[in-house]
LUMTORMAR-324088 format. One record per residue (C-alpha): y, z, x. Coordinates in nm, 4 decimals, padded with zeros to 6 digits. Each point is the difference from the previous one (the first is absolute). Example, Ala and Ser with C-alpha at 12.3 -4.5 7.8 and 13.67 -1.06 7.14 Angstrom:
# residues 2
<rec><c2>-00.4500</c2><c3>00.7800</c3><c1>01.2300</c1></rec>
<rec><c2>00.3440</c2><c3>-00.0660</c3><c1>00.1370</c1></rec>
END
This chain:
# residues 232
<rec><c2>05.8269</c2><c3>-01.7751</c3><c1>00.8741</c1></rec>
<rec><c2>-00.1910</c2><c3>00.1178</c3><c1>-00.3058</c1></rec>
<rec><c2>-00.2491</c2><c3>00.2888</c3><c1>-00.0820</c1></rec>
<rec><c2>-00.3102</c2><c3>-00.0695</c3><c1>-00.0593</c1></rec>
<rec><c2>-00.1690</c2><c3>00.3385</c3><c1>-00.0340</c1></rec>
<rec><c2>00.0011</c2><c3>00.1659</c3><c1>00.3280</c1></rec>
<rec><c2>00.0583</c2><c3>-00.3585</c3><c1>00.1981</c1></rec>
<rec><c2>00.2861</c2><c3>-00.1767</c3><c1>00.0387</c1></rec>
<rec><c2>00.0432</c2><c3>-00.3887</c3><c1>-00.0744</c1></rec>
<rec><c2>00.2780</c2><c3>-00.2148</c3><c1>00.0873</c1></rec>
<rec><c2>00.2035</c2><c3>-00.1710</c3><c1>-00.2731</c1></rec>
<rec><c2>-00.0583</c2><c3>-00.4154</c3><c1>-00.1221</c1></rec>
<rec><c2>00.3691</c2><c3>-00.0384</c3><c1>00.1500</c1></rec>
<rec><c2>-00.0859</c2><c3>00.2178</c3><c1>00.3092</c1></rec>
<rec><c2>-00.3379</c2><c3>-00.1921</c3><c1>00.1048</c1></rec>
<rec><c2>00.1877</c2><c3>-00.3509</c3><c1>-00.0898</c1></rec>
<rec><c2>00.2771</c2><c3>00.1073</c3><c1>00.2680</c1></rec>
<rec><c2>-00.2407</c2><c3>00.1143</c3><c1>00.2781</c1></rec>
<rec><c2>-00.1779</c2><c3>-00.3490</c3><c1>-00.0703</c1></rec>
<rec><c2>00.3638</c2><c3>-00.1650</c3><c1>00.0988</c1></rec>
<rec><c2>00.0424</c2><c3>00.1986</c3><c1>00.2815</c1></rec>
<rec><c2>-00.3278</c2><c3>00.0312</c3><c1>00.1641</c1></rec>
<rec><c2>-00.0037</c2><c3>-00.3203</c3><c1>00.1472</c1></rec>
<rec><c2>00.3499</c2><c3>00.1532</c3><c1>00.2260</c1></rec>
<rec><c2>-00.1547</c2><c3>00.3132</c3><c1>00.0536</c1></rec>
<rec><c2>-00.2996</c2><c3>-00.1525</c3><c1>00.1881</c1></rec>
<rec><c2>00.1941</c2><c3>-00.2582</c3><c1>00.1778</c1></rec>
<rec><c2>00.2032</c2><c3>00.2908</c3><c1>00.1174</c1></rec>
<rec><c2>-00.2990</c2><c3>00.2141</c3><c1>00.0964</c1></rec>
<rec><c2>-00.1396</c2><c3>-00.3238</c3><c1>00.1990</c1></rec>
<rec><c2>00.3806</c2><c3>-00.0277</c3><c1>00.2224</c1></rec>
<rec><c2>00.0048</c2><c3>00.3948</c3><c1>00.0550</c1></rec>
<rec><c2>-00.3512</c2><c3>-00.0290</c3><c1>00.1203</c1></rec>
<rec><c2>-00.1386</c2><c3>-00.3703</c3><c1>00.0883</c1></rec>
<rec><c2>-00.2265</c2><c3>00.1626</c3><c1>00.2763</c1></rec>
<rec><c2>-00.1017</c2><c3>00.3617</c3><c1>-00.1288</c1></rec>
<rec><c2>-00.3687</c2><c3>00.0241</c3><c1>00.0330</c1></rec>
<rec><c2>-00.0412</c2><c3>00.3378</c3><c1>-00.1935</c1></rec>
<rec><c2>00.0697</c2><c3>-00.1911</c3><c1>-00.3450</c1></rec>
<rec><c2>-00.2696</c2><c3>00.1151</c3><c1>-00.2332</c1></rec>
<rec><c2>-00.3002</c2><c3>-00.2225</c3><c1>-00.2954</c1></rec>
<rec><c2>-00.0203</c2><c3>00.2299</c3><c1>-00.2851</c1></rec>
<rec><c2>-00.3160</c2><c3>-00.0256</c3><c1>-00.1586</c1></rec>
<rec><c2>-00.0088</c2><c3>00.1354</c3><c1>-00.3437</c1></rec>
<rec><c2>-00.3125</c2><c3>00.1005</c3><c1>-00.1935</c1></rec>
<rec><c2>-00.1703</c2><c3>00.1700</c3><c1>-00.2401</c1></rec>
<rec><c2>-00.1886</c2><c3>00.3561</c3><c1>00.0992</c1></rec>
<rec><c2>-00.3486</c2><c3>-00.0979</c3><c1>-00.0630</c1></rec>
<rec><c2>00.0256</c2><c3>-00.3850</c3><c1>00.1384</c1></rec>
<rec><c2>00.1700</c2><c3>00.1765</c3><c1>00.3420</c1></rec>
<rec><c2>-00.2887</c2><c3>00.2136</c3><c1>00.0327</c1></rec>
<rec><c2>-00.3089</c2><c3>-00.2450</c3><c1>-00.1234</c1></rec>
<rec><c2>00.1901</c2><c3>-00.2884</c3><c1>00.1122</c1></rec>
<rec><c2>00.2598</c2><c3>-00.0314</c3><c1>00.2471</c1></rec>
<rec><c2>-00.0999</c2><c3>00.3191</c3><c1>00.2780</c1></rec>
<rec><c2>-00.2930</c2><c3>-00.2046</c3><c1>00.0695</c1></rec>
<rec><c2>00.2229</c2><c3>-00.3174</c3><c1>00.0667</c1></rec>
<rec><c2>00.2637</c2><c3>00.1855</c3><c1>00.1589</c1></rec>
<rec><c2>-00.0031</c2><c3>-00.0974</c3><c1>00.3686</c1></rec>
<rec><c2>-00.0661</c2><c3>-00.4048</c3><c1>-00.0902</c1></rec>
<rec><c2>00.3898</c2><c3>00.0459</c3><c1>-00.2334</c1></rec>
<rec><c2>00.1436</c2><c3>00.1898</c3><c1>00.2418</c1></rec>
<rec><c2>-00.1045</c2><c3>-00.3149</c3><c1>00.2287</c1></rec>
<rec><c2>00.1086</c2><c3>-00.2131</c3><c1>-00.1942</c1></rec>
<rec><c2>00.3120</c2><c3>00.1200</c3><c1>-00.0714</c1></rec>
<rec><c2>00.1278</c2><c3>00.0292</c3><c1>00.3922</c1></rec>
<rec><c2>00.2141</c2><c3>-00.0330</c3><c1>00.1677</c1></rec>
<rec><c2>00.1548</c2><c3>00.2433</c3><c1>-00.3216</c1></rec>
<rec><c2>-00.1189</c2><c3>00.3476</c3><c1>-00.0504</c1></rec>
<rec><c2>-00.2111</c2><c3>00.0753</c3><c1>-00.3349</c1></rec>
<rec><c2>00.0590</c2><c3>00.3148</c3><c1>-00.2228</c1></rec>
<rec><c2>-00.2883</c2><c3>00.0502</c3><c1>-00.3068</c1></rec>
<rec><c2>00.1697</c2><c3>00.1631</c3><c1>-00.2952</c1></rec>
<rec><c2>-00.1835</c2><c3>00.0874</c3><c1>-00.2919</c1></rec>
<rec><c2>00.1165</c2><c3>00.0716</c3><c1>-00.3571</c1></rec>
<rec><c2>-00.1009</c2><c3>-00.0865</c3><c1>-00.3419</c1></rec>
<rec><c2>00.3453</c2><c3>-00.1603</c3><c1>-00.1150</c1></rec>
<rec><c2>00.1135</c2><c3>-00.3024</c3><c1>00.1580</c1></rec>
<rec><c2>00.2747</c2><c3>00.0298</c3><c1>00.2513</c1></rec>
<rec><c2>00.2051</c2><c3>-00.2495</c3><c1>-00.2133</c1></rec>
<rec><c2>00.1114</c2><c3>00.2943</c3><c1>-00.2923</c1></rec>
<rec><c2>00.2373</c2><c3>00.1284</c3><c1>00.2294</c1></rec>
<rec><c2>00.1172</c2><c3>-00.2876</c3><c1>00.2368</c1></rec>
<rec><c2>-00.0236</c2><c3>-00.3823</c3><c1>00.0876</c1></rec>
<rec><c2>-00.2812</c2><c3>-00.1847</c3><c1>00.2134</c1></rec>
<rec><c2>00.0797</c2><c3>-00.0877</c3><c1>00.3519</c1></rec>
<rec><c2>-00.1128</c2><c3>-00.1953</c3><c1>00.2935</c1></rec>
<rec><c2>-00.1419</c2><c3>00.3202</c3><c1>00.1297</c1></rec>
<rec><c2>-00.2067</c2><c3>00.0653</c3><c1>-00.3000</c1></rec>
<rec><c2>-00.3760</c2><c3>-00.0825</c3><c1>-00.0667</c1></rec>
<rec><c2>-00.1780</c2><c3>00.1011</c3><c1>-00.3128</c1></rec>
<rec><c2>-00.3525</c2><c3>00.0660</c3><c1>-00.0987</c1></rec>
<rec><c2>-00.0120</c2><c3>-00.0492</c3><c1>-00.3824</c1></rec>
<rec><c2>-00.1996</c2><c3>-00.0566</c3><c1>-00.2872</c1></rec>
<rec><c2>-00.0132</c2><c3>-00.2705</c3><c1>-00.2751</c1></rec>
<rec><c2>-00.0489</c2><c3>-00.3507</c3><c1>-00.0868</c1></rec>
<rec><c2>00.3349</c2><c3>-00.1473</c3><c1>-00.0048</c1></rec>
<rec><c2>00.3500</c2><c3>00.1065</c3><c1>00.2303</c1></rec>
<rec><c2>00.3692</c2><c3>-00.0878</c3><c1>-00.0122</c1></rec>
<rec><c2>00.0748</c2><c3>-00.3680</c3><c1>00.0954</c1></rec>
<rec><c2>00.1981</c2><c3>00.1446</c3><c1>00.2794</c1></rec>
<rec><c2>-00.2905</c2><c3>00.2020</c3><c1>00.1339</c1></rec>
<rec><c2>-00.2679</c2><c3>-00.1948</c3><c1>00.2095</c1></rec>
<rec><c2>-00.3690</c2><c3>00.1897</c3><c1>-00.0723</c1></rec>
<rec><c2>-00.3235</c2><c3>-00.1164</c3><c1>00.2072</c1></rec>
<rec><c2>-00.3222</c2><c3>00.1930</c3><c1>-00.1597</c1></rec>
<rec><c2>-00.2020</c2><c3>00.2439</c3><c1>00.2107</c1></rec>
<rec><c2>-00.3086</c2><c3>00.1414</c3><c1>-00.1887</c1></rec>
<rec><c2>-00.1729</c2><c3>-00.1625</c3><c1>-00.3075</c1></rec>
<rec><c2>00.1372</c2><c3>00.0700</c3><c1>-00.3174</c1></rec>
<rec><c2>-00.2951</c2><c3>00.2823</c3><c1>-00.1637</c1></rec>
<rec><c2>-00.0073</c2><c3>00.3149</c3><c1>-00.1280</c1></rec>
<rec><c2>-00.2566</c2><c3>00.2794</c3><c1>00.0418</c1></rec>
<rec><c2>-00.1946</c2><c3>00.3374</c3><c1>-00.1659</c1></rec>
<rec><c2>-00.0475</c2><c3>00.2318</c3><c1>00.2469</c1></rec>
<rec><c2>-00.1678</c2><c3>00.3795</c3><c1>-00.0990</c1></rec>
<rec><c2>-00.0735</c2><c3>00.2931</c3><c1>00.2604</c1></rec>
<rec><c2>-00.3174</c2><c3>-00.1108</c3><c1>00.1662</c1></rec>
<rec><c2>-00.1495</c2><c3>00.3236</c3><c1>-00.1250</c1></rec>
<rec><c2>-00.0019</c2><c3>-00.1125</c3><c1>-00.3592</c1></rec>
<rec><c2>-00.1130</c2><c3>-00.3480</c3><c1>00.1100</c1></rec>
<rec><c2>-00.2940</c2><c3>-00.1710</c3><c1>-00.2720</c1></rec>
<rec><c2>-00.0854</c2><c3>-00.3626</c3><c1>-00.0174</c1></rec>
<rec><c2>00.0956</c2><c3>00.0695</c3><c1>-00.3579</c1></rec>
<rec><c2>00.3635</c2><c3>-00.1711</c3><c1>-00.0200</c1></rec>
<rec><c2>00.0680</c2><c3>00.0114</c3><c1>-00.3701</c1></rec>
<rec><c2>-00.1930</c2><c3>00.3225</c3><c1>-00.0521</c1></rec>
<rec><c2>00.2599</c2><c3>00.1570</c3><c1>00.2733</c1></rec>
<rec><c2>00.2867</c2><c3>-00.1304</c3><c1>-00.1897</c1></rec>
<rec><c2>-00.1496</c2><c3>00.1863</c3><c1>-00.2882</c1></rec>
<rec><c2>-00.0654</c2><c3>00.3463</c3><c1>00.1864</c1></rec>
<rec><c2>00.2733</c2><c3>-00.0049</c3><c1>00.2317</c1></rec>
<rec><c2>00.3968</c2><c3>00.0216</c3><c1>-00.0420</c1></rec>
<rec><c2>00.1974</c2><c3>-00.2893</c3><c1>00.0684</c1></rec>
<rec><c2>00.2732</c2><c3>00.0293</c3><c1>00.2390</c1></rec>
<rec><c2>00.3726</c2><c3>-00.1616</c3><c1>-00.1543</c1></rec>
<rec><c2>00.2925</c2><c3>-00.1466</c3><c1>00.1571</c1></rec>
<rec><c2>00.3082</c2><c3>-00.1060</c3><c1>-00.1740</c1></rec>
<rec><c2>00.0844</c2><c3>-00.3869</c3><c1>00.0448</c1></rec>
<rec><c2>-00.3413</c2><c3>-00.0300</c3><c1>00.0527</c1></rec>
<rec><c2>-00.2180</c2><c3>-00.0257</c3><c1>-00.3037</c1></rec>
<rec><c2>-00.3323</c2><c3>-00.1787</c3><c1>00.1495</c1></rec>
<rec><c2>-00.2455</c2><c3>00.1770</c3><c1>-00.1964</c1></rec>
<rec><c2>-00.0384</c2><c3>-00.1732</c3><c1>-00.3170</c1></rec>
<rec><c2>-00.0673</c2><c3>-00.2715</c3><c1>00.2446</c1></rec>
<rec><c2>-00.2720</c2><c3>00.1722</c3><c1>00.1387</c1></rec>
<rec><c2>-00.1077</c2><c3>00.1828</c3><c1>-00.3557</c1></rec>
<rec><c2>-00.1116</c2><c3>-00.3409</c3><c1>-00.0966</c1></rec>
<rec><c2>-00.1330</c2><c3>-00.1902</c3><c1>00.2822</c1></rec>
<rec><c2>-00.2481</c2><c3>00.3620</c3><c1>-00.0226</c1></rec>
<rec><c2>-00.0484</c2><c3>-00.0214</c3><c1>-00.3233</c1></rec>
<rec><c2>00.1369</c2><c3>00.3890</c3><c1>-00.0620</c1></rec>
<rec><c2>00.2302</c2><c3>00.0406</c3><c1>-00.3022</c1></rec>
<rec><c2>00.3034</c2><c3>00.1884</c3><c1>-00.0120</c1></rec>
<rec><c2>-00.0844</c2><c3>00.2679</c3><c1>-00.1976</c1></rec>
<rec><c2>-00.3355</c2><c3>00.1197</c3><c1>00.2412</c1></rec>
<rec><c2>00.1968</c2><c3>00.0708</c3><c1>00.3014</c1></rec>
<rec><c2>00.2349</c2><c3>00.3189</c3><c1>00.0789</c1></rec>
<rec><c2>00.3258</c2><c3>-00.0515</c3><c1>00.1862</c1></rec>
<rec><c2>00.0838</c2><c3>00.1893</c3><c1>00.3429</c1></rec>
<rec><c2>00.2828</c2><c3>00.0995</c3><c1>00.1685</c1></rec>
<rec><c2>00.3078</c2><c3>-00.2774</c3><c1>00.0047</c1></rec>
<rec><c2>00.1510</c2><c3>-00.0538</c3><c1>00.3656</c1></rec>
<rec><c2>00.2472</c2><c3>-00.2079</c3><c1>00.1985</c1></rec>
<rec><c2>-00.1653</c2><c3>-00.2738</c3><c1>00.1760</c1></rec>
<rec><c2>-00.3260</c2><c3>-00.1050</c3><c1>00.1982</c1></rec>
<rec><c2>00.0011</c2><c3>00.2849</c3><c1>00.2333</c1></rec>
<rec><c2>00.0446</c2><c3>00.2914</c3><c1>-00.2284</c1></rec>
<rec><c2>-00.2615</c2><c3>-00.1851</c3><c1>-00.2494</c1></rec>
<rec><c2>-00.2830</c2><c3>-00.0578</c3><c1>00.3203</c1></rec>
<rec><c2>00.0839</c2><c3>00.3778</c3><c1>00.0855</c1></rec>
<rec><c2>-00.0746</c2><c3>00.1289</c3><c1>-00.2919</c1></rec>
<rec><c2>-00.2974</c2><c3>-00.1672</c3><c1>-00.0525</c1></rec>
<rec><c2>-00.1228</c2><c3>00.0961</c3><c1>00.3457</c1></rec>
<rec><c2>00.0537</c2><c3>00.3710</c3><c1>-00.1405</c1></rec>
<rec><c2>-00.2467</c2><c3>-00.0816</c3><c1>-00.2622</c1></rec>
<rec><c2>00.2777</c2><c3>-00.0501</c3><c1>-00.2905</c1></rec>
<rec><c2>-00.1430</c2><c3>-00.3293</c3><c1>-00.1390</c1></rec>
<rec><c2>-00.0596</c2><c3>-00.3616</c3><c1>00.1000</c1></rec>
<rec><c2>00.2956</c2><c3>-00.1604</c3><c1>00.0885</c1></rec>
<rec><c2>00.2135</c2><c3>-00.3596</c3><c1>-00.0560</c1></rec>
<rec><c2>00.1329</c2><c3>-00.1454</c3><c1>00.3213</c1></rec>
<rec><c2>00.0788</c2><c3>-00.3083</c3><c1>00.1997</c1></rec>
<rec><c2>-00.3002</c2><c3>-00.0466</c3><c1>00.1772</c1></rec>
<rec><c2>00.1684</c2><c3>-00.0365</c3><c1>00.3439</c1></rec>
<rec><c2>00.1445</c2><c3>00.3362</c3><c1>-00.0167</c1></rec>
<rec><c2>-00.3501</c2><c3>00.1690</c3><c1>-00.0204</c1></rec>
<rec><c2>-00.0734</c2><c3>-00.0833</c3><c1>00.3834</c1></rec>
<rec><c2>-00.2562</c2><c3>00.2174</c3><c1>00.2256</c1></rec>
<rec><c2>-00.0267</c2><c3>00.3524</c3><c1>-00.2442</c1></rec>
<rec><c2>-00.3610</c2><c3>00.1385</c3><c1>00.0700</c1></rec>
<rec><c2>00.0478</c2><c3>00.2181</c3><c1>-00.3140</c1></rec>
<rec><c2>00.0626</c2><c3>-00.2709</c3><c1>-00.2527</c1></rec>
<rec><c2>-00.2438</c2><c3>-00.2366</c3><c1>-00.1603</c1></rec>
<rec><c2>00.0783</c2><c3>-00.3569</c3><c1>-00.1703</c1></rec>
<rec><c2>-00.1252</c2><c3>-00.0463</c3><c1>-00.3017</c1></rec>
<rec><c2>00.0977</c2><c3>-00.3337</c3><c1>-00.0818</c1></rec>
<rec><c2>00.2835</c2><c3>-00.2762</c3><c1>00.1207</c1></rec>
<rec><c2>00.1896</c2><c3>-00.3288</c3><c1>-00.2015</c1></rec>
<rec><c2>00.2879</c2><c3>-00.2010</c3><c1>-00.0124</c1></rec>
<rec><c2>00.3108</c2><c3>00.1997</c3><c1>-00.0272</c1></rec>
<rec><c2>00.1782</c2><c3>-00.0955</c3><c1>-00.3394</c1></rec>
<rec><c2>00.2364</c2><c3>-00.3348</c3><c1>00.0361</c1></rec>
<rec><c2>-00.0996</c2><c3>-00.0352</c3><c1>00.3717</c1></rec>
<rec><c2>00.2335</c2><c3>00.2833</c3><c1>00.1280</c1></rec>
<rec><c2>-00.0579</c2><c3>00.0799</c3><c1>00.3920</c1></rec>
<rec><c2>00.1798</c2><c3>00.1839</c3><c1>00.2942</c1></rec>
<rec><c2>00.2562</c2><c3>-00.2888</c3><c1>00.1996</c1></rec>
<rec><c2>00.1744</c2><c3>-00.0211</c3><c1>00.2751</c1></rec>
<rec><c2>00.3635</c2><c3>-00.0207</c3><c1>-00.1080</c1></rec>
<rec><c2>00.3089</c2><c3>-00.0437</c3><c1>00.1681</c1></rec>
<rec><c2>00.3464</c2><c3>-00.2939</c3><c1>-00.0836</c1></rec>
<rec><c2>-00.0083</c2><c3>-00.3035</c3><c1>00.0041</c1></rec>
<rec><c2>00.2716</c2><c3>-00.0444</c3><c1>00.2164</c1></rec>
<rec><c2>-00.1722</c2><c3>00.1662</c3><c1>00.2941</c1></rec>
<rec><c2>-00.2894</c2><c3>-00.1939</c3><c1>-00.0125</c1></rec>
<rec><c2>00.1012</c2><c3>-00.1702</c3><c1>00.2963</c1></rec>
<rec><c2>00.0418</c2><c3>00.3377</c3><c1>00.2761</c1></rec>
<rec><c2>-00.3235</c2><c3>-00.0007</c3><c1>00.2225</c1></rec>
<rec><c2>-00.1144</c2><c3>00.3213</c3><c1>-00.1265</c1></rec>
<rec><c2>-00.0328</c2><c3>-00.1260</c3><c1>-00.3146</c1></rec>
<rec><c2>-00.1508</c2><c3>-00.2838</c3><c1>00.0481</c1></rec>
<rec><c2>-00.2305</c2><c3>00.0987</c3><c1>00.1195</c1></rec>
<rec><c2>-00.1531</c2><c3>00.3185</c3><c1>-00.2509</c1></rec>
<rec><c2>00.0678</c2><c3>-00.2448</c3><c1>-00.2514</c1></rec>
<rec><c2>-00.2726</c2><c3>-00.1959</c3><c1>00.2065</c1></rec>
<rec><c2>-00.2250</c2><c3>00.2935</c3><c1>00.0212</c1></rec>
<rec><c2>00.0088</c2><c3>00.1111</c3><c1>-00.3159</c1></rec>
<rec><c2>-00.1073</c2><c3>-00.3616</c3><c1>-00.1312</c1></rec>
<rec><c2>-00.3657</c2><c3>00.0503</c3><c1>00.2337</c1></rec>
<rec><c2>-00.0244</c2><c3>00.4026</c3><c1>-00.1309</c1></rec>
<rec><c2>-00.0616</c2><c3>-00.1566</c3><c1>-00.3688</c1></rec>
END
């Protein structure tokens, strides 16, 4: 393992030898246990698409994925910095493009949003970017994008607080910190926010259903692979 600031990450050598063994590991798992009904989907997503997203959706997964039990985590870093994929694994993730051993179905179309407390709401888009701070994220630098399908330049607007991700960004602008930059399918039901304006998300990135290629054959699987392609 190696340090990576307060995390831990496992080695190049160490993830190449868990690769070689995993295939053991599970086929010993499946002889110890053949008939264990208590074997457990984990579904891994993002804070803000769990909460805008997934709760609502919840129940039809959880359907979907019997006759094994579901568990929702949530976390901003993929599960994958600190170990391997397995059959038990499904993912939630953003982007346009995922590893050749990965199998990724779309859920949501692929756009972006400005949302702004509902309080400081004007029909005035460009004049808001002008009077209003805008909300940062790191990794995801969307506003010259929207800068210049507005027609605002650079120089007129004031920049806000910098946060972690979609949820942190929608909650501070439901505090009245700004207008905020998010996947649009992460804003969801929020009485207290107003969109201003939606478009494509740059180079087509979206939320997918991911899980390996190799399992795309299990029954529980196949079919959220087959749900997800209807949700899009």
């Amino acid at each position: 393992m190696t340090r990576r600031g307060r995390k831990l990450a496992p080695t190049s050598d160490g993830l190449a030898l868990f690769e070689r063994v995993r295939p053991h590991l599970e086929a010993i798992e499946e002889v110890m246990a053949p008939d264990r009904r208590d074997r457990v989907l984990r579904l891994h997503a993002t804070p803000a698409f769990a909460d805008a997203w997934v709760m609502p959706r919840l129940e039809t997964i959880r359907a979907l994925a019997a006759p094994l039990a579901l568990d929702l985590l949530t976390a901003t870093a993929p599960f994958e910095e600190t170990r391997g994929w397995t059959a038990f694994d499904i993912a939630l993730r953003y982007g346009a493009t995922f590893a050749d051993d990965l199998m990724a179905t779309p859920l949501v179309p692929a756009e972006i949003a400005l949302v702004v407390a509902s309080a400081h709401a004007t029909h005035d888009a460009a004049g808001m970017l002008r009077g209003l701070p805008l909300i940062r994220q790191p990794g995801l630098e969307e506003w010259p994008v929207w800068l210049d399908a507005l027609g605002v330049r650079p120089e007129d607007v004031t920049w806000g607080p910098r946060v972690s991700d979609d949820a942190a960004s929608l909650r501070a602008a439901d505090l009245g910190h700004g207008i905020a930059s998010v996947r649009a399918c992460n804003v969801g039901e929020r009485p207290g926010l107003h969109p201003l304006a939606r478009r494509p998300a740059p180079g087509g990135a979206t939320y997918h259903l991911v899980t390996r290629r190799a399992d795309r054959s299990a029954a529980p699987i196949k079919r959220l692979h087959e749900w997800a392609r209807h949700c899009s």
